[in-house]
C-alpha positions in Angstrom: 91.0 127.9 87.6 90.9 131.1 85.9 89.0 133.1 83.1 89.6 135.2 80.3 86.4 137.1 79.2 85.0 138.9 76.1 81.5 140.8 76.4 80.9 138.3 79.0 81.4 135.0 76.9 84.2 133.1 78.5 86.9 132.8 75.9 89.8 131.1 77.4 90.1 128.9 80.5 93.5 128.5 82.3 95.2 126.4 85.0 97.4 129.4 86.0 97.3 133.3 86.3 100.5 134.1 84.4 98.5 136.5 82.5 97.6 140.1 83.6 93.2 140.3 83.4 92.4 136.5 84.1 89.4 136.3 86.7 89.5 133.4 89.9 86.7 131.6 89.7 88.0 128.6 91.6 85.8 125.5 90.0 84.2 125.0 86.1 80.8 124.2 86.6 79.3 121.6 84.4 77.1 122.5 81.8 73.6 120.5 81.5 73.7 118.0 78.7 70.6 119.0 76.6 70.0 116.5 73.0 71.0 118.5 70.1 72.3 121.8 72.3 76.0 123.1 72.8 76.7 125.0 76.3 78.9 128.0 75.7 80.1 129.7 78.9 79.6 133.2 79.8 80.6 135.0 83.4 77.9 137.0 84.6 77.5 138.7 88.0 80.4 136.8 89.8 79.5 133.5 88.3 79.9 131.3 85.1 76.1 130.3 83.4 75.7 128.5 80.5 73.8 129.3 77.3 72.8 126.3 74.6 73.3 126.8 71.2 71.7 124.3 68.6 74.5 121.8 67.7 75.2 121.7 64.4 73.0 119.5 62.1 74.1 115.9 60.6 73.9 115.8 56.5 72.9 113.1 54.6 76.2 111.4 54.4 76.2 111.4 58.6 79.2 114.1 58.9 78.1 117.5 60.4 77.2 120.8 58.4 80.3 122.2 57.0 81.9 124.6 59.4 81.9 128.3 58.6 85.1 129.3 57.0 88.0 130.6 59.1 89.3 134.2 58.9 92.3 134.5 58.3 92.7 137.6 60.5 90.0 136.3 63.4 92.2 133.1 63.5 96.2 134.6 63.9 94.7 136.7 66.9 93.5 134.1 68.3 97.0 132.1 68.4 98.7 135.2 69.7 96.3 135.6 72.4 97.6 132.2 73.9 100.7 134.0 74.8 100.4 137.5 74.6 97.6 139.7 76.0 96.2 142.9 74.3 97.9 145.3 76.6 101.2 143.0 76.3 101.4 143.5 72.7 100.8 146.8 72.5 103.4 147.5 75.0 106.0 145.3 72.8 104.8 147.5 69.8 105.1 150.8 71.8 108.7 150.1 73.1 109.8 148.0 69.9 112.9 150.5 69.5 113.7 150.9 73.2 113.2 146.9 73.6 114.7 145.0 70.4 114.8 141.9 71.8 111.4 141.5 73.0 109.9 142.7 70.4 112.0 140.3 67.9 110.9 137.6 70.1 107.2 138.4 70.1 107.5 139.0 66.0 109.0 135.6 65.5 105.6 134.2 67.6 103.3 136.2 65.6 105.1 135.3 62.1 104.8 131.1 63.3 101.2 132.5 64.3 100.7 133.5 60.6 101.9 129.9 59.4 100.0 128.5 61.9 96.8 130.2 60.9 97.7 129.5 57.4 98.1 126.1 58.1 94.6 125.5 59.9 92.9 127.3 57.0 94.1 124.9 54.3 93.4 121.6 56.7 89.9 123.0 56.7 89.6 123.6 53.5 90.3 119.8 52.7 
């Protein structure tokens, strides 16, 4: 298995190492199950420990809090993180006149990331 990382907090986990950064870390430990915690991952030191967050409280109607709005920004970077890398996309951007075609390819994923984004905004919204 490998990791993607952000200030430590584990971020992305993948079966393969198609991207440039990911870190081995061979198995996913499982978290503890603590009542009315969430583990979220973080790599520290070589290993992967867990931190519990309070899970999110029930109303009266039973459902959960409402969950904090999506950004619209926060949210396309995120989809064009599944397939392209920081240093990936710069690159495209850097060489968009010397590479057309890659770049038009990448564009046309970060425009159906915009829909996408779009898209998950409005679900949530209803």
């Amino acid at each position: 298995m490998y990791i993607d990382i952000k200030n430590e907090k584990i971020i992305g986990i993948y079966a393969d190492n198609e991207r440039e950064g990911l870190i081995d870390v061979g198995i996913i430990p499982s978290p503890e199950e603590i009542p009315g915690k969430i583990p979220v991952m973080y790599y520290r030191n070589g290993a992967i420990v867990y931190e519990y967050e309070e899970a999110p409280e029930a109303t009266e109607d039973g459902t959960e809090t409402p969950p904090v709005p999506m950004d619209y920004g926060e949210t396309v970077n995120g989809l064009i993180r599944r397939k392209y890398t920081l240093s990936e996309e710069l690159a495209i951007l850097r060489q968009r006149d010397t590479k057309a075609e890659e770049f038009e390819a990448y564009n046309a994923y970060a425009e159906s990331c915009k829909e996408e984004a779009r898209l998950l905004i409005e679900k949530q919204k209803h």
